[in-house]
MIROKE-102529 format. One record per residue (C-alpha): residue in one letter; x, y, z. Coordinates in steps of 0.1 Angstrom, whole numbers, plus 5000, padded with zeros to 4 digits. Example, Ala and Ser with C-alpha at 12.3 -4.5 7.8 and 13.67 -1.06 7.14 Angstrom:
<atoms>
a512349555078;s513749895071;
</atoms>
This chain:
<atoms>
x237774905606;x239575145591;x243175085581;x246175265593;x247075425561;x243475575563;x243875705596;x246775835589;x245376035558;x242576145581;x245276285601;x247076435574;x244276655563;x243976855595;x247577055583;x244977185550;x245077545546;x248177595573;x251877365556;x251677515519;x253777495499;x254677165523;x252176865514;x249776765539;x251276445560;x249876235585;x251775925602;x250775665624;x252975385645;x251675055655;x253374745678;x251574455685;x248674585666;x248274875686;x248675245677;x251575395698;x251775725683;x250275995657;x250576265642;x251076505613;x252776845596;x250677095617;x252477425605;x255077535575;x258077515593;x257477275621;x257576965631;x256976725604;x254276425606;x257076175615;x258476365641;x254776435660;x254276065661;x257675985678;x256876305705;x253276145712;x254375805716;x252975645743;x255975365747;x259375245731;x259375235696;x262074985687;x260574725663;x257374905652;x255974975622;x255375295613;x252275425584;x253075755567;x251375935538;x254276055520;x257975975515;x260176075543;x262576355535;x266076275532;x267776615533;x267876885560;x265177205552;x263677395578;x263777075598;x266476745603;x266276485580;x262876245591;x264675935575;x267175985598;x264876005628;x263575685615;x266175505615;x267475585650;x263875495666;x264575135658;x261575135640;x261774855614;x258774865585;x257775155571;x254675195549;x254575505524;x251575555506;x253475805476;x257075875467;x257576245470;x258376375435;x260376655452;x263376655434;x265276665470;x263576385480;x262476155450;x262975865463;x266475895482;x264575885518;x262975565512;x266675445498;x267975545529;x265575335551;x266275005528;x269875095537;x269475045573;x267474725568;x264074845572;x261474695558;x259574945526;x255974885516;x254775115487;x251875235471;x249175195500;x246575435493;x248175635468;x245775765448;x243875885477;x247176065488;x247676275458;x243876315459;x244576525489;x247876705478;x246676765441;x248077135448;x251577005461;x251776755432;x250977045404;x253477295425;x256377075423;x256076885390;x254877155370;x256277465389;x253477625389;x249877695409;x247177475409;x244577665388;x240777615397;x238677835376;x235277965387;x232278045364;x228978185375;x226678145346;x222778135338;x221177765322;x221877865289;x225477955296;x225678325300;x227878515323;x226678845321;x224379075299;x225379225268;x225879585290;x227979415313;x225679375341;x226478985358;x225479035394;x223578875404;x223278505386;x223778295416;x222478325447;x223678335482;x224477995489;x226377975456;x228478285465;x229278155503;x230577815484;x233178035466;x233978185499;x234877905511;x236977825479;x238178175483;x239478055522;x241477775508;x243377925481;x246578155480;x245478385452;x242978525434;x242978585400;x240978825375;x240979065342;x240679415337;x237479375326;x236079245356;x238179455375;x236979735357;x232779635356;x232379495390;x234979705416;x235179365440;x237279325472;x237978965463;x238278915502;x236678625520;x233878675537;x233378405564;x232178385598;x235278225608;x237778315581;x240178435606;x241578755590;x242878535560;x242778695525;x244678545495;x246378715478;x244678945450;x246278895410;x244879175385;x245979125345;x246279475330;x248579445302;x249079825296;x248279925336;x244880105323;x242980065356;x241980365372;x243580365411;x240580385426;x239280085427;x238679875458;x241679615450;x244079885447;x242780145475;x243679865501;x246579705491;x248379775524;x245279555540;x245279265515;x248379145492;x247779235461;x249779195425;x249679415391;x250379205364;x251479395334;x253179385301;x256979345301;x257379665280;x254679875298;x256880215307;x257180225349;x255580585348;x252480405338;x252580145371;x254480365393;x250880465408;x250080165416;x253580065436;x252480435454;x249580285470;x251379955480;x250779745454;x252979475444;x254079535402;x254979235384;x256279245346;x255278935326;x255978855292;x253278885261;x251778645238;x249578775207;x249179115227;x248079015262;x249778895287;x251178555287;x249278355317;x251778025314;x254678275320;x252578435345;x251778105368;x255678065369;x256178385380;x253378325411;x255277995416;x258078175425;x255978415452;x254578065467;x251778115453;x250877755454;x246877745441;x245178055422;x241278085421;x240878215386;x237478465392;x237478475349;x235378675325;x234678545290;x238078595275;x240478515307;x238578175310;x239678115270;x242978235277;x243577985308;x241577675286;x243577775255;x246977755272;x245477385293;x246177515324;x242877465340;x243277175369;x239777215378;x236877395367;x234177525390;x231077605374;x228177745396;x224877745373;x221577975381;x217777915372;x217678195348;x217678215309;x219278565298;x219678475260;x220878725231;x223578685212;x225678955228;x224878805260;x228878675272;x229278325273;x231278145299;x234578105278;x235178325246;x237978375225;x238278235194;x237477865207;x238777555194;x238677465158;x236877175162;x234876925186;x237376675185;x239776985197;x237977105222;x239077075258;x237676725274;x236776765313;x236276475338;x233276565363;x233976525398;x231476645417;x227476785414;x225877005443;x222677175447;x222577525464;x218477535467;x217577635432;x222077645419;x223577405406;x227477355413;x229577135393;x232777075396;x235376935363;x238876855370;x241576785341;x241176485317;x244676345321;x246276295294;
</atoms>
């Protein structure tokens, strides 16, 4: 039978895609060993998981014990304070899986509760919590996206040909997976190079994608792109951010903010654009995970700078060889094995003849 705490996740992960930069909450009440009531965080700005419960409860709550995913907030947002509302249900044990590392919660909502005499469990289920709010965890703590990185490359680790040609390694299967990566995100990320070589819309293309695009990030340190491309054609359709040097002149980006695009100035390390000071910038948009689409030497600067949470890495059946061939990550590399950056795998896939892998940080 599954446990309350697991339903309650289960419930919690219906609000993907529709609370960020809110976690993804689910609550459940039980008296008498019965569920009375359910719910969780639907929509950014409504009612939270707490809150749903109470409304679908199905009898008086006074003396139940209530199962929720995630600390009760303590302070008044976009919605009263669900400690509060705890409190003056008469329900008297509560079971959080996490404490909400929020800095305006953090503890003070499940304070609050002990207070009033009610009754705290802890730690049910927690890793499975932040398994499922891995991109609120990274948002708050680090201030700063969640950053999955996506590489298409052949077996022997090439991602395009020494003229630039990559399209196409992978086939379709592969390329509706990162669609459906593409769906979950809030922006897209890629270089001037790729920008330049490939012209892409960076839009999702699903059957039932619903109109939603993230937004779309270029890096163009000296704003060097010619207009017409795609991205910046139809940025009054789709979001979509210039990142560019600090001290590029406006007259050089002032074409771009003509067409709609959104300009953003970001400070330089060694020459190019400084991606940590760039994620904190994004942070601030609510930008709250980035799909990093990198060629050779953004997928260096990103594992240089460890700010790769997971790593998507979509392999075809094809051997393109040469030594000019572009590997998956250039740069100058790390100076030694014992440097290099250690990955924890996750996740294999097969897409008929693809392979897709997926590596997520080695914690530290």
């Amino acid at each position: 039978m599954e446990s309350y705490m697991k339903r309650a996740l289960t419930l919690a992960q219906q609000g993907q895609g529709h609370v960020h930069p809110n976690p993804m909450v689910g609550a459940v009440i039980v008296k008498e060993g019965r569920v009375i009531g359910e719910g969780y965080h639907e929509v950014f700005g409504g009612p939270h998981a707490e809150i749903q419960a109470f409304a679908r409860a199905q009898e008086d709550l006074q003396g139940a014990t209530m199962y929720v995913t995630l600390e009760p907030c303590s302070h008044h947002g976009k919605t009263p304070p669900c400690a509060d509302a705890i409190i003056d249900k008469g329900i008297k044990e509560v079971h959080v899986a996490s404490v909400d590392p929020n800095p305006l919660v953090a503890g003070q909502g499940i304070q609050r509760l002990r207070e009033a005499g009610i009754t705290v469990v802890l730690g049910e289920e927690d890793e499975a919590q932040w398994a499922l709010n891995k991109v609120f965890k990274t948002y708050i703590t680090h201030k700063r996206p969640y950053v999955t990185l996506k590489t298409a490359m052949t077996t022997d680790g090439k991602i395009a040909h020494a003229s630039g040609q990559s399209q196409w390694i992978t086939n379709d299967a592969s390329r509706g997976s990162v669609h459906r990566t593409r769906a979950q995100v809030r922006g897209i990320l890629i270089g001037r190079q790729t920008a330049q070589h490939d012209d892409p819309s960076l839009t999702v293309r699903l059957k039932d994608d619903h109109g939603h695009h993230p937004t779309r990030i270029v890096l163009d340190t000296h704003a060097t792109l010619p207009t017409s491309l795609k991205l910046f054609q139809t940025a009054r359709e789709v979001p979509t951010l210039l990142a560019v040097s600090e001290h590029t002149p406006s007259t050089r980006y002032a074409p771009f903010q003509a067409l709609g695009v959104q300009v953003i100035l970001v400070p330089e390390r060694e020459g190019h654009i400084d991606v940590k000071e760039l994620l904190a910038l994004l942070a601030v948009q609510g930008l709250d995970h980035i799909l990093v689409e990198a060629g050779s030497a953004l997928a260096w600067s990103f594992f240089q700078a460890n700010l790769v949470d997971e790593y998507h890495l979509y392999i075809g059946p094809k051997v393109l060889g040469g030594a000019a061939s572009l590997t998956a990550v250039g740069g100058a590399g790390f100076p030694s094995l014992e440097h290099a950056r250690q990955l924890k795998l996750s996740t294999i896939q097969r897409f008929e003849d693809d392979v897709f892998i997926v590596y997520t940080r080695q914690e530290e």
